[in-house]
Each structure stands twice: as C-alpha cells, then as structure tokens.
PDB file as gemmi writes it, atoms N, CA and C in Angstrom:
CRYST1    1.000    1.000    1.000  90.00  90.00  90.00 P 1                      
ATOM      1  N   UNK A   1     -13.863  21.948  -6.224  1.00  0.00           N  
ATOM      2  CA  UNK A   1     -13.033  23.078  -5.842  1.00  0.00           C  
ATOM      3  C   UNK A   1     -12.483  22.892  -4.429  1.00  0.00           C  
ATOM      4  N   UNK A   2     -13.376  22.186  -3.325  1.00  0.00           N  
ATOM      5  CA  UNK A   2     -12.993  21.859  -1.965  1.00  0.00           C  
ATOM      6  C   UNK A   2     -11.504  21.127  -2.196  1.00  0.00           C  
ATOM      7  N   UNK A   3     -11.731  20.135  -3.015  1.00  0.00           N  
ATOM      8  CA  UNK A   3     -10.257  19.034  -2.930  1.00  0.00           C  
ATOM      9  C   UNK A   3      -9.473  19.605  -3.387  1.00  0.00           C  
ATOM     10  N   UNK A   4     -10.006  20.408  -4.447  1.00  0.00           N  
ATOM     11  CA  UNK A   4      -8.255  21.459  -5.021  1.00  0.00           C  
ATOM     12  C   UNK A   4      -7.623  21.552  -3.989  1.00  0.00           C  
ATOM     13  N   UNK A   5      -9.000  23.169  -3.354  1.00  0.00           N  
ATOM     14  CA  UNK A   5      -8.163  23.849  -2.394  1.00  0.00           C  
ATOM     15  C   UNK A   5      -6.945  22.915  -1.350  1.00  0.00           C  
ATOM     16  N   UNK A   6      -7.858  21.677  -0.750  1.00  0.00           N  
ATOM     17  CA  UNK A   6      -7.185  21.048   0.108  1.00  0.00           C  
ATOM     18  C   UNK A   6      -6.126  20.222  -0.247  1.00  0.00           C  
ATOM     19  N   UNK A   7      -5.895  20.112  -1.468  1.00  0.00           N  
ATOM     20  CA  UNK A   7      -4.968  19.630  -2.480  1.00  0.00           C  
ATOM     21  C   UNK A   7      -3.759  20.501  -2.033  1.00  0.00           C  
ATOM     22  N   UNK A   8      -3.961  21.642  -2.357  1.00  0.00           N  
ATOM     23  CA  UNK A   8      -2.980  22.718  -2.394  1.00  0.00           C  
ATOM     24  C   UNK A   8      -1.713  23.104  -1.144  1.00  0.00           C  
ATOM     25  N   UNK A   9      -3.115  23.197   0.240  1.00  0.00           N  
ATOM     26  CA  UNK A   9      -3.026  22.849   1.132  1.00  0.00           C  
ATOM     27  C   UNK A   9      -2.039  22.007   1.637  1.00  0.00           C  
ATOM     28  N   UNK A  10      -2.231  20.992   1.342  1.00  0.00           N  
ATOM     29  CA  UNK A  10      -1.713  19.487   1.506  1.00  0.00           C  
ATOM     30  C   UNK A  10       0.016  19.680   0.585  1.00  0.00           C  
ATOM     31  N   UNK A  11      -0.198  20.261  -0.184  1.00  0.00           N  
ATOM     32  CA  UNK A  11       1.103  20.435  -0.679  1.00  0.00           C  
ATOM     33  C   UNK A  11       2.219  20.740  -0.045  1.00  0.00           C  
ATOM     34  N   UNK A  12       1.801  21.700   0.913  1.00  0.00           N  
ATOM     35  CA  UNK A  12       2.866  22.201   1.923  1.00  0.00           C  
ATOM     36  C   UNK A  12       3.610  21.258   2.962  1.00  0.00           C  
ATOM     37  N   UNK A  13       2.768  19.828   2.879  1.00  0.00           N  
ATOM     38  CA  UNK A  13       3.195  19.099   3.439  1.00  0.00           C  
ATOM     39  C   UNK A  13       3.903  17.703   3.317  1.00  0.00           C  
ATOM     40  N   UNK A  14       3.914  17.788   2.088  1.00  0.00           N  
ATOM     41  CA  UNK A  14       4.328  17.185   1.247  1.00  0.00           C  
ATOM     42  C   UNK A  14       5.780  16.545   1.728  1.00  0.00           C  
ATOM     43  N   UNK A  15       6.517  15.363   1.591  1.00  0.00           N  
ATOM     44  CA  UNK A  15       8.222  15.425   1.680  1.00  0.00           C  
ATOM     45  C   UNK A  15       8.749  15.705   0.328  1.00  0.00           C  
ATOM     46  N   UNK A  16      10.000  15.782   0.711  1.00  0.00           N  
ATOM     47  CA  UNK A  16      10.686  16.182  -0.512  1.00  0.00           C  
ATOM     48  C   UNK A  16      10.500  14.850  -1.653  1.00  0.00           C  
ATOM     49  N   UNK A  17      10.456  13.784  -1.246  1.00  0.00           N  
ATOM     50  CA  UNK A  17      10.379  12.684  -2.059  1.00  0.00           C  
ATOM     51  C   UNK A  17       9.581  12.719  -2.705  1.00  0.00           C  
ATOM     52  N   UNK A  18       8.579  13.150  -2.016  1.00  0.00           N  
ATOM     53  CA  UNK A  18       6.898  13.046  -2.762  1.00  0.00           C  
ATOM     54  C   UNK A  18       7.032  14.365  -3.810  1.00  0.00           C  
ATOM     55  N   UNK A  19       7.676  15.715  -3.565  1.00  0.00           N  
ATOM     56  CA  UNK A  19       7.494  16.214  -4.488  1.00  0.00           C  
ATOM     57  C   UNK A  19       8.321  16.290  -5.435  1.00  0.00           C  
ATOM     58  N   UNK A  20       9.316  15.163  -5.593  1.00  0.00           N  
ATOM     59  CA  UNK A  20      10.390  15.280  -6.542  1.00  0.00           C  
ATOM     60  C   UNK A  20      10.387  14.384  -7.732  1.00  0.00           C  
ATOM     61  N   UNK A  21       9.815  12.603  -6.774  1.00  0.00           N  
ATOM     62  CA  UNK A  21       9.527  11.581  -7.847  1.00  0.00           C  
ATOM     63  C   UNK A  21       8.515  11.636  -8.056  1.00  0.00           C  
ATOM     64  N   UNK A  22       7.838  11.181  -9.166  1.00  0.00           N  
ATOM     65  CA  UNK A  22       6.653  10.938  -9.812  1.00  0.00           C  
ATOM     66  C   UNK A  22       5.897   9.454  -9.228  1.00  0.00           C  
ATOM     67  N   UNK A  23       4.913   9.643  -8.794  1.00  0.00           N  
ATOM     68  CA  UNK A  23       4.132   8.315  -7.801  1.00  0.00           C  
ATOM     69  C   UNK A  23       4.523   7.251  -8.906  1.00  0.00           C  
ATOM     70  N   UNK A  24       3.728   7.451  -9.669  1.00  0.00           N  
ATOM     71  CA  UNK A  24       4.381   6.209 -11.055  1.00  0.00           C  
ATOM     72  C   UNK A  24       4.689   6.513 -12.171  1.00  0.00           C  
ATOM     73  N   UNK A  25       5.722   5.838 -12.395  1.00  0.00           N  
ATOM     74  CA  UNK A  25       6.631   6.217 -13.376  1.00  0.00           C  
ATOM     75  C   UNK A  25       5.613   5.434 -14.679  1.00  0.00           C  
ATOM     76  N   UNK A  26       5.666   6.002 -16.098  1.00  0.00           N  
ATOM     77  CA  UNK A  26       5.056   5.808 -17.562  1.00  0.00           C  
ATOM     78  C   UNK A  26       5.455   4.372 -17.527  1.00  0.00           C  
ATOM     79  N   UNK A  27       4.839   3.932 -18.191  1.00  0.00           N  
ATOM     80  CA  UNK A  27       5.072   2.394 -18.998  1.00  0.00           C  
ATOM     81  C   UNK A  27       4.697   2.478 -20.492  1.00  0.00           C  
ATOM     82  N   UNK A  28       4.341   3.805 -21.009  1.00  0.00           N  
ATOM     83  CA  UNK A  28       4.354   4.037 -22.498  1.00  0.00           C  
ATOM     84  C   UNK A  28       5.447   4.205 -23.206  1.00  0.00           C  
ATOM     85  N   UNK A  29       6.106   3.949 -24.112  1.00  0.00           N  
ATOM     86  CA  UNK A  29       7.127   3.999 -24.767  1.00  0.00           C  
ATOM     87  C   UNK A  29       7.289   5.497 -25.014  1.00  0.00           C  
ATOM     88  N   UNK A  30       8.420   6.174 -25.455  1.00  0.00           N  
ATOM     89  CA  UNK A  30       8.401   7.760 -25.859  1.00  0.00           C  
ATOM     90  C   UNK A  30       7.532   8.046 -26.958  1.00  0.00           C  
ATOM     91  N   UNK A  31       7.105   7.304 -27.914  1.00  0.00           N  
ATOM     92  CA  UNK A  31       6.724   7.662 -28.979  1.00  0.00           C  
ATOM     93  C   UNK A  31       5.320   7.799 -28.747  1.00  0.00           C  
ATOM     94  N   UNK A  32       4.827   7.068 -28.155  1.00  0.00           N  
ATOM     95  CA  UNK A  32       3.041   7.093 -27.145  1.00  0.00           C  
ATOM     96  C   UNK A  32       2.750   7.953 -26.379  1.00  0.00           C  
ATOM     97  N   UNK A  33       4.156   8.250 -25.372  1.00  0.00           N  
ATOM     98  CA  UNK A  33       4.213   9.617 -24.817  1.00  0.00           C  
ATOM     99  C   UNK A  33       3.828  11.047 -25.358  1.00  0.00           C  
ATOM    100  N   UNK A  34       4.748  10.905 -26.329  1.00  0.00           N  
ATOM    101  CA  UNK A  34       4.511  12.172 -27.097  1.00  0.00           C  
ATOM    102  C   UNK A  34       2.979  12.581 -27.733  1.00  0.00           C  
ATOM    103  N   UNK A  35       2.223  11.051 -28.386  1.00  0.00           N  
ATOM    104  CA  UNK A  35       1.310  11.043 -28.661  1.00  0.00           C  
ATOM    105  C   UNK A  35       0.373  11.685 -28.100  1.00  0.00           C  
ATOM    106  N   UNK A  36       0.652  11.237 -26.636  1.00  0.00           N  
ATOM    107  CA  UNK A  36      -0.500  11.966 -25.440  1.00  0.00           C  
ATOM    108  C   UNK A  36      -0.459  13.081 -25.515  1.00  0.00           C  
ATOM    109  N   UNK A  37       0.520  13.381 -25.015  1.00  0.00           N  
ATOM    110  CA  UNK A  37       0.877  15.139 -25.028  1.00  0.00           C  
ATOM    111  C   UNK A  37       0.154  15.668 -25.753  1.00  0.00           C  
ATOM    112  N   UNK A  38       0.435  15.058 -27.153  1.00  0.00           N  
ATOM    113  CA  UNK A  38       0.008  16.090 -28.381  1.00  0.00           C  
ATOM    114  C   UNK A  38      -1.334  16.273 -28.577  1.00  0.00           C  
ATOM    115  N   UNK A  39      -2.050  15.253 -27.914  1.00  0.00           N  
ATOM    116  CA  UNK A  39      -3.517  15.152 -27.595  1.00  0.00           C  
ATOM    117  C   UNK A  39      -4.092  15.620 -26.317  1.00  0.00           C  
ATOM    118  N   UNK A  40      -3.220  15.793 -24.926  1.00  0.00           N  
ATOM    119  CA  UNK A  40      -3.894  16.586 -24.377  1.00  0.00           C  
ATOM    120  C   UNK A  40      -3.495  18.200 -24.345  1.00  0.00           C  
ATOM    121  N   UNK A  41      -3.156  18.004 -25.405  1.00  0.00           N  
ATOM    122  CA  UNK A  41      -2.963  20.002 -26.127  1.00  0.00           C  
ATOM    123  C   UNK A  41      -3.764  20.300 -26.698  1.00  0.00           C  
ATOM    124  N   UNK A  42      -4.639  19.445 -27.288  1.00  0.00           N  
ATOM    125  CA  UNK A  42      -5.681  19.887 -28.512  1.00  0.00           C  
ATOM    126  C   UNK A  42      -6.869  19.990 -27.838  1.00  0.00           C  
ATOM    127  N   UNK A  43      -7.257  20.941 -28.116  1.00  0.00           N  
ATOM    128  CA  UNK A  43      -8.844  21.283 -27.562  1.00  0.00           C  
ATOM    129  C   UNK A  43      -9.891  20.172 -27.801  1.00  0.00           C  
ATOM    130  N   UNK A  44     -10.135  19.880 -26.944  1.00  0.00           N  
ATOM    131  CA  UNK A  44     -11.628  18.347 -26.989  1.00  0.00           C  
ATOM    132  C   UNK A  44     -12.345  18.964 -27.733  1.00  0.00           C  
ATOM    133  N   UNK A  45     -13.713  17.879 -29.319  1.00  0.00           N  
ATOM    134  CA  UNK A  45     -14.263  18.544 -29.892  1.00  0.00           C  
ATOM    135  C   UNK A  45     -15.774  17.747 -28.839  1.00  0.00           C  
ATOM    136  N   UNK A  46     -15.742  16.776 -28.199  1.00  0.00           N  
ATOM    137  CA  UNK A  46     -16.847  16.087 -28.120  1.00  0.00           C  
ATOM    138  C   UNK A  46     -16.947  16.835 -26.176  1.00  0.00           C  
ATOM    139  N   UNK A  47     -18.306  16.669 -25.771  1.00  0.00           N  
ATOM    140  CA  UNK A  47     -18.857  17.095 -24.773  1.00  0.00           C  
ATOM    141  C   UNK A  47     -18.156  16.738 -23.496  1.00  0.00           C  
ATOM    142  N   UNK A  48     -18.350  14.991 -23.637  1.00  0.00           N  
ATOM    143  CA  UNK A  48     -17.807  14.928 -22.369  1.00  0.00           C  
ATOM    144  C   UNK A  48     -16.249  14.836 -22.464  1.00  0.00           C  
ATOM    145  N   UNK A  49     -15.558  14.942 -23.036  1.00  0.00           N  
ATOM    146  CA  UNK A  49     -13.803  15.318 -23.174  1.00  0.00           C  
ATOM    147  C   UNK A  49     -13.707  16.983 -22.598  1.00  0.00           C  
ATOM    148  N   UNK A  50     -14.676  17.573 -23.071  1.00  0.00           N  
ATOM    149  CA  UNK A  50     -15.002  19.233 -22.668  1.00  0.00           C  
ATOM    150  C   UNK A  50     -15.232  19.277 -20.886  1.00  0.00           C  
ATOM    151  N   UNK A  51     -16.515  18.040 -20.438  1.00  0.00           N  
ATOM    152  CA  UNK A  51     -16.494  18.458 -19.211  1.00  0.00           C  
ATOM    153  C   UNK A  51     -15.354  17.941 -18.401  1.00  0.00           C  
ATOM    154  N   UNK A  52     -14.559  16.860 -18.396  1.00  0.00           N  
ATOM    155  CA  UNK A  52     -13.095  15.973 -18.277  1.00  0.00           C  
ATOM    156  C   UNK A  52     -12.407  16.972 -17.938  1.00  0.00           C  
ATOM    157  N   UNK A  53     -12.054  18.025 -18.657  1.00  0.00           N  
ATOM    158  CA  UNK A  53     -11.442  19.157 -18.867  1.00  0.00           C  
ATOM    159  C   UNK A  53     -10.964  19.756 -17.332  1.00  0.00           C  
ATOM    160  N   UNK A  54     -12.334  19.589 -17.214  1.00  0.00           N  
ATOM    161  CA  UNK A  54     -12.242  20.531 -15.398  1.00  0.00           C  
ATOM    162  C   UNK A  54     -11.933  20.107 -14.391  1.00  0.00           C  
ATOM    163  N   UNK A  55     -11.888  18.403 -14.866  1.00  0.00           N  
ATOM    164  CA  UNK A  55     -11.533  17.275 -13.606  1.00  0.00           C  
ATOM    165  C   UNK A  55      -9.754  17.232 -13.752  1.00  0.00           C  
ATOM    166  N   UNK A  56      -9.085  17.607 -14.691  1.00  0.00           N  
ATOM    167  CA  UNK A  56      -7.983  17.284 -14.996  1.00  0.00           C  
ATOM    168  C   UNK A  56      -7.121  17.628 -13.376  1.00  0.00           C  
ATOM    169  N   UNK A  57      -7.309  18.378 -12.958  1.00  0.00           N  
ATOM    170  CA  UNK A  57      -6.661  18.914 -11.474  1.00  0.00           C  
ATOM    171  C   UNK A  57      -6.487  17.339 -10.661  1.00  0.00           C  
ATOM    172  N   UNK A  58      -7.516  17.216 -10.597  1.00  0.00           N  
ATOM    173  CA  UNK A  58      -7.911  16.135  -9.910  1.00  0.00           C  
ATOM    174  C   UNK A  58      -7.137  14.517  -9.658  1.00  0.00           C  
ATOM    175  N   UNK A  59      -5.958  14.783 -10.872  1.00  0.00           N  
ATOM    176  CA  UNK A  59      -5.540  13.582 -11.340  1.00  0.00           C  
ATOM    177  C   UNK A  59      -4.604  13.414 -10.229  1.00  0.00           C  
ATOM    178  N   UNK A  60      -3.356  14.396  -9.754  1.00  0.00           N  
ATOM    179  CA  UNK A  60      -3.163  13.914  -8.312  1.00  0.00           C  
ATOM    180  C   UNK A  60      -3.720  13.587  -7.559  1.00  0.00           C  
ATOM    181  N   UNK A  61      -4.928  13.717  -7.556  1.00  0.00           N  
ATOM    182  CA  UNK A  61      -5.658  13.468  -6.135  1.00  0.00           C  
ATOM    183  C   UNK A  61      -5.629  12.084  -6.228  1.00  0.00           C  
ATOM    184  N   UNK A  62      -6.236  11.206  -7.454  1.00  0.00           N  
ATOM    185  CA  UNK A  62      -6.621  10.517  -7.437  1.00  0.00           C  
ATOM    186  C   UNK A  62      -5.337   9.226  -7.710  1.00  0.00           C  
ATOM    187  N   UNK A  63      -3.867  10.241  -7.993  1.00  0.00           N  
ATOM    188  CA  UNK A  63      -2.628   9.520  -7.997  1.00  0.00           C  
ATOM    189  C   UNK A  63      -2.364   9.066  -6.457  1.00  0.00           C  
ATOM    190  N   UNK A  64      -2.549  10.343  -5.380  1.00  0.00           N  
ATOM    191  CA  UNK A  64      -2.375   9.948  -4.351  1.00  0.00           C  
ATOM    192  C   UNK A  64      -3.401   8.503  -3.339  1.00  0.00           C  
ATOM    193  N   UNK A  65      -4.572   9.193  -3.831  1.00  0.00           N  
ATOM    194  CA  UNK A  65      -5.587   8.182  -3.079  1.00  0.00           C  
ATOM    195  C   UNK A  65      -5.449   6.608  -3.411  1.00  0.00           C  
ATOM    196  N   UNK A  66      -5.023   6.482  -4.986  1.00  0.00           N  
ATOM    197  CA  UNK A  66      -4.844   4.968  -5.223  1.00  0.00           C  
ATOM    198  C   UNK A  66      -3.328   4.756  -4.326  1.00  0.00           C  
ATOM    199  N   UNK A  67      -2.087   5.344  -4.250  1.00  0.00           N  
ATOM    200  CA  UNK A  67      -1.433   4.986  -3.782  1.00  0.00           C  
ATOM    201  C   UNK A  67      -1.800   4.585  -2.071  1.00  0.00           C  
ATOM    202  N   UNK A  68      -2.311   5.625  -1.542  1.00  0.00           N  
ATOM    203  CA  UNK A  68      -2.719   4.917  -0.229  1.00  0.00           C  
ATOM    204  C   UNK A  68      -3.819   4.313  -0.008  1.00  0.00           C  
ATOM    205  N   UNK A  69      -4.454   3.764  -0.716  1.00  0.00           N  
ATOM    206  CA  UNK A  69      -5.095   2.758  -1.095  1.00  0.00           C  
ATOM    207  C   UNK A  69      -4.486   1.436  -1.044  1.00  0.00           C  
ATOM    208  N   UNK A  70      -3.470   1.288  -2.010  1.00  0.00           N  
ATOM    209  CA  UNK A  70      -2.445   0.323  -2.264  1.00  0.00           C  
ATOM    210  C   UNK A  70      -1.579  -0.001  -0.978  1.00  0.00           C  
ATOM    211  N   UNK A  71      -0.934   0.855  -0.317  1.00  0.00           N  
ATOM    212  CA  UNK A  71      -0.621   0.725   0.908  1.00  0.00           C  
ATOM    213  C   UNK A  71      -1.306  -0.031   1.850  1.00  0.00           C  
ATOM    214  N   UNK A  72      -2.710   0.792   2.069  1.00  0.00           N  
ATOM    215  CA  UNK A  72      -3.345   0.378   3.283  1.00  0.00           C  
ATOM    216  C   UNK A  72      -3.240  -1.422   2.567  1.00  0.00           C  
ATOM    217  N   UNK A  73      -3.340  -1.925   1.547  1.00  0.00           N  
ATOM    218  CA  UNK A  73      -4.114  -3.424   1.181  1.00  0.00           C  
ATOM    219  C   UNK A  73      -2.444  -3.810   1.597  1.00  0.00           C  
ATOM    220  N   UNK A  74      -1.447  -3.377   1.482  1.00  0.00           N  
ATOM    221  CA  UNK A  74      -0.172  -4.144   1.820  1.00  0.00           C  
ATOM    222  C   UNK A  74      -0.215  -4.189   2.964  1.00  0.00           C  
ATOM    223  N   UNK A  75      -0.698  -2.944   4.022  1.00  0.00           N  
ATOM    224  CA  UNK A  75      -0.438  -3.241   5.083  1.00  0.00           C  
ATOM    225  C   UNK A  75      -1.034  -4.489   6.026  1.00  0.00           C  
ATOM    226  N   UNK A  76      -2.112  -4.682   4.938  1.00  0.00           N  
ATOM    227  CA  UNK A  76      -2.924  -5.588   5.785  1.00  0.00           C  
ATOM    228  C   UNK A  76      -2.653  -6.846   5.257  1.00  0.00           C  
ATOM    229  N   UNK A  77      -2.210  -7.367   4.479  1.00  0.00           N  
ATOM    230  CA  UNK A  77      -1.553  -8.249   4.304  1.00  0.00           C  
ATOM    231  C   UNK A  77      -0.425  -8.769   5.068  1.00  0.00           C  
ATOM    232  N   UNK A  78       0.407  -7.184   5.131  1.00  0.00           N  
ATOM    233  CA  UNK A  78       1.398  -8.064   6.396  1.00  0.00           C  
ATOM    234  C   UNK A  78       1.111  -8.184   7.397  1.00  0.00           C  
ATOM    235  N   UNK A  79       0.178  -7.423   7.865  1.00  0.00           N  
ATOM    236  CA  UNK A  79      -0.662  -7.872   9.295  1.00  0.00           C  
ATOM    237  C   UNK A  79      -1.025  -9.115   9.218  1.00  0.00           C  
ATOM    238  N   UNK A  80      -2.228  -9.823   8.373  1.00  0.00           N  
ATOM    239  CA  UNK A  80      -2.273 -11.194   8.642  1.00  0.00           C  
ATOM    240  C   UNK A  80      -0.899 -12.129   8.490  1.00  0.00           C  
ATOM    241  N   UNK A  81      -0.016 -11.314   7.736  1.00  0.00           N  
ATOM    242  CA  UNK A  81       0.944 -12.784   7.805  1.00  0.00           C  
ATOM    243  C   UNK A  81       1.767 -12.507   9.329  1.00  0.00           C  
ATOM    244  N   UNK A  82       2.239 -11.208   9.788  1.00  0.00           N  
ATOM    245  CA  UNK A  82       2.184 -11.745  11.093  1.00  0.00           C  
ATOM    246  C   UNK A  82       1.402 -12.086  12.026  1.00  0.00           C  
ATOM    247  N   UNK A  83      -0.378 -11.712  12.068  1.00  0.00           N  
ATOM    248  CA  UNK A  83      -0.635 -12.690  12.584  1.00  0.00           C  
ATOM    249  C   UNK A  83      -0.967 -14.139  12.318  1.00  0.00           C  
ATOM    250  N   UNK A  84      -0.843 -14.693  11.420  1.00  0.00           N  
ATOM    251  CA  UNK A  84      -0.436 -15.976  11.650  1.00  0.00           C  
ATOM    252  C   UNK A  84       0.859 -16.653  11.733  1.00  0.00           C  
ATOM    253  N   UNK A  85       1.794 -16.359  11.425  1.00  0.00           N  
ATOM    254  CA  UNK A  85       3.024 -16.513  12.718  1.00  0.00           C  
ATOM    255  C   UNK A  85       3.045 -16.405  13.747  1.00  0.00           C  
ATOM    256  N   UNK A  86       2.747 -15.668  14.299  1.00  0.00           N  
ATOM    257  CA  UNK A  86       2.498 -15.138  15.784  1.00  0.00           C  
ATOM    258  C   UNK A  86       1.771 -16.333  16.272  1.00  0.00           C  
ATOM    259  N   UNK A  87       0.566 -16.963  15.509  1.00  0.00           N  
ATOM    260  CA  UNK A  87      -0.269 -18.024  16.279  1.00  0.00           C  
ATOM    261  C   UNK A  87       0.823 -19.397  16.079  1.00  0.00           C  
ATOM    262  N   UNK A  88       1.346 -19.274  14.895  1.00  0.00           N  
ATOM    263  CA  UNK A  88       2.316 -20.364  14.927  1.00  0.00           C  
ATOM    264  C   UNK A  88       3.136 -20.234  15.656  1.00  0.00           C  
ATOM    265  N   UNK A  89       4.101 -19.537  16.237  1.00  0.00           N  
ATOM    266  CA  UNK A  89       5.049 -19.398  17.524  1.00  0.00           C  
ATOM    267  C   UNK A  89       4.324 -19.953  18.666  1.00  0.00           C  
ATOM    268  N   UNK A  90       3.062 -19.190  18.814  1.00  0.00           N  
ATOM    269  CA  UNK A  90       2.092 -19.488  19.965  1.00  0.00           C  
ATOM    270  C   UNK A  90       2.050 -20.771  20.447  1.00  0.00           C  
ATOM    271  N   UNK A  91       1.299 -21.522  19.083  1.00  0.00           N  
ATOM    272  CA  UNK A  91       1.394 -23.242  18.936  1.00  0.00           C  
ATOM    273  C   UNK A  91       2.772 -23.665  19.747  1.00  0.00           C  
ATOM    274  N   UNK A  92       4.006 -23.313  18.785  1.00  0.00           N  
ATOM    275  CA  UNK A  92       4.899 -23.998  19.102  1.00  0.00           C  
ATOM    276  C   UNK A  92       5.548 -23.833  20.488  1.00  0.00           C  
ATOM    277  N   UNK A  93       5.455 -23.134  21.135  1.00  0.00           N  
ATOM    278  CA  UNK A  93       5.461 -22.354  22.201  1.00  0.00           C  
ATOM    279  C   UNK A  93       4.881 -23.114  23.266  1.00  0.00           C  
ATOM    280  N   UNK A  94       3.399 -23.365  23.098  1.00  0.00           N  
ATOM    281  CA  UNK A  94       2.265 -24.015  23.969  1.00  0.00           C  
ATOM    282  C   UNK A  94       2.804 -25.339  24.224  1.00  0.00           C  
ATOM    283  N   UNK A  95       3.239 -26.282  22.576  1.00  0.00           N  
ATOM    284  CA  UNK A  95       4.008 -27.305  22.659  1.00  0.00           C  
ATOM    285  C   UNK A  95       5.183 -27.873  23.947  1.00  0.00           C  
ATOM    286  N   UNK A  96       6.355 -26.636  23.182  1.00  0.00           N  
ATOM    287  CA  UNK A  96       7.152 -26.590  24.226  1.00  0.00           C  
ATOM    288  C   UNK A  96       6.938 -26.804  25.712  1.00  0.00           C  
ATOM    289  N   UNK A  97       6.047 -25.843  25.802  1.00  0.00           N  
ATOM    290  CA  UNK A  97       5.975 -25.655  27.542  1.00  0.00           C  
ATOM    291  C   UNK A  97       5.445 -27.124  27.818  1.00  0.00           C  
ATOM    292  N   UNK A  98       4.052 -27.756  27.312  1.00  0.00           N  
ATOM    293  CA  UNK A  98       3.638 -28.679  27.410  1.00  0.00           C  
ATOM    294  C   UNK A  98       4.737 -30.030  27.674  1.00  0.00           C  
ATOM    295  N   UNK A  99       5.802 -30.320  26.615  1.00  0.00           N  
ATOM    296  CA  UNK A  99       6.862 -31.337  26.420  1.00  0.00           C  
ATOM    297  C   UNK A  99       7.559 -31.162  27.672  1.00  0.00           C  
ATOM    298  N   UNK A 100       7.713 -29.625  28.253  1.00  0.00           N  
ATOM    299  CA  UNK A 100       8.501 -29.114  29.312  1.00  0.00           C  
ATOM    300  C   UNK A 100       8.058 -29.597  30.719  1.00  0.00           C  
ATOM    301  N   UNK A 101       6.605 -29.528  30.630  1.00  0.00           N  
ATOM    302  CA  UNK A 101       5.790 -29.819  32.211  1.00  0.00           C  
ATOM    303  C   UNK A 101       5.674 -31.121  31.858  1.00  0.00           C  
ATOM    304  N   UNK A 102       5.480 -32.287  30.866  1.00  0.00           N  
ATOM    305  CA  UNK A 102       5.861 -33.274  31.138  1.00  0.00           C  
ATOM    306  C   UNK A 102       7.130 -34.266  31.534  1.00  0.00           C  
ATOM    307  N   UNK A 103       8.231 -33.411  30.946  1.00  0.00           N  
ATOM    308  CA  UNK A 103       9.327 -34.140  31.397  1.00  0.00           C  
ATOM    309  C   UNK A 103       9.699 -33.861  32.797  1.00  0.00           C  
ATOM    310  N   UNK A 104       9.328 -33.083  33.335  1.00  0.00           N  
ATOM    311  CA  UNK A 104       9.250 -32.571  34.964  1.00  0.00           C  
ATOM    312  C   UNK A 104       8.327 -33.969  35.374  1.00  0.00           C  
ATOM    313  N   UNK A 105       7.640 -34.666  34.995  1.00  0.00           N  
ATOM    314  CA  UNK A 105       6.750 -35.741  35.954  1.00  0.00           C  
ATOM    315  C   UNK A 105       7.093 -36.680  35.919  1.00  0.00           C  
ATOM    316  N   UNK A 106       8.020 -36.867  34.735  1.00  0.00           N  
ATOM    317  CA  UNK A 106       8.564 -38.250  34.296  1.00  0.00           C  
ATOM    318  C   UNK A 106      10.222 -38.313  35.432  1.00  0.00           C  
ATOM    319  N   UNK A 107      10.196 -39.554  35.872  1.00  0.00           N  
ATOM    320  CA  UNK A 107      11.401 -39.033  36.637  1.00  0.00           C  
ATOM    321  C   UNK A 107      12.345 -39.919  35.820  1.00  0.00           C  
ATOM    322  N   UNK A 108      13.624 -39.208  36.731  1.00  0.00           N  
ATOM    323  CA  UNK A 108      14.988 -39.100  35.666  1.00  0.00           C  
ATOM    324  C   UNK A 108      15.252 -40.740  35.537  1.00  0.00           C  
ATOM    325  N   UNK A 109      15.236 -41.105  36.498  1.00  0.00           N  
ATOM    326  CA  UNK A 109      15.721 -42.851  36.950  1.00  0.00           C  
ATOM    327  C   UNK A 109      14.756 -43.511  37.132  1.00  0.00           C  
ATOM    328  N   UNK A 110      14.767 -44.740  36.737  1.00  0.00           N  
ATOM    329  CA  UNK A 110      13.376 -45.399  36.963  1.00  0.00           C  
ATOM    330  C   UNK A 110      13.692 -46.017  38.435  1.00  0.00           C  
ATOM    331  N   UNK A 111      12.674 -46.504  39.350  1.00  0.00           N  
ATOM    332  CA  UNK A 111      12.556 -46.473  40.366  1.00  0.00           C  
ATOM    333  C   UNK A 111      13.095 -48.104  40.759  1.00  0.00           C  
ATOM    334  N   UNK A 112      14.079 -48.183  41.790  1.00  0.00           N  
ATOM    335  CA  UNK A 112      14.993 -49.345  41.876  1.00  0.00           C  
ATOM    336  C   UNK A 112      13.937 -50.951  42.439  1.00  0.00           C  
ATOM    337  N   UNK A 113      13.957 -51.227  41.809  1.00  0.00           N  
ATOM    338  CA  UNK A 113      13.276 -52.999  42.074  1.00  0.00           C  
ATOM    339  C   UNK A 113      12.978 -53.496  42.936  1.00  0.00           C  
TER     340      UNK A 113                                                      
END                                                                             
C-alpha cells in the first residue's frame, strides 16, 4: 500500500512523455492481445492467481524500476567506454608530449666538423 500511495504521488511528477507513451510497447500480435485481455477479465479460479490479484497495481512500479534499471546499466557502460578513451587520449597525449621534449634535444643541424 506504501508504493501505491507513493506511486500516486510520483504521478504528479511525471512528464508529459512519460504519461502519454507506454514504457514498452506489446510485441504480441493483436490476436494474443486480445487473448490477454479476455483473461485478465475473468476471475482467477486457482489461489495464487487470487493473491496476484492485489499485486496487479504494482505492475507500473515494476515497469518503471526495470526501466531505470536499464538505464542506470547503459549509463555505465558509457562511462567505461569513455573512460577508456579518455586513457587512450591520455596515452596518446603522454606520447606526444614525450616525441615533443625529445625533438627539443635533438638539434636542428648537426654540429659542423
């Protein structure tokens, strides 16, 4: 009942995006669709379909949480790939300067005979 409430809550804050598209869109054909429907209309005869019943609220919640779930694992993915670019620039970088402070020692003309 806590997550409802804060469910509800949370609604108000919602963007318009979030409350307009559907987090994920079906991958059931219409005819499977309908199927569902027509089955979650019918009263459950077995126990635990009965206690399910009460969790049904819940299914945003748990639409939202996998989505930022999913997020957070992208985000961190692109975090390591920039940081390892970042160390590769670094490298190449370190290189540079290195090639740079050596050609400074090397002199331009070789030294006359």
């Amino acid at each position: 009942q806590r997550i409802l409430r804060l469910a509800e809550m949370c609604r108000r804050l919602e963007t318009e995006e979030e409350k307009v598209l559907p987090f994920y869109p079906s991958s059931l054909a219409e005819w499977e669709q309908q199927d569902v429907r027509r089955i979650l209309a019918a009263s459950p005869n077995e126990p635990l379909a009965r206690a399910l019943q009460d969790y049904v609220g819940l299914e945003r919640f748990w639409q939202r949480f996998n989505k930022a779930k999913l997020e957070e694992k992208a985000l961190e993915r692109a975090r390591a790939a920039l940081a390892a670019r970042n160390r590769h620039l670094r490298e190449l970088l370190q290189k540079y300067l290195a090639g740079a402070a050596l050609s400074q020692k090397v002199p331009r003309e070789p030294p006359p005979l």
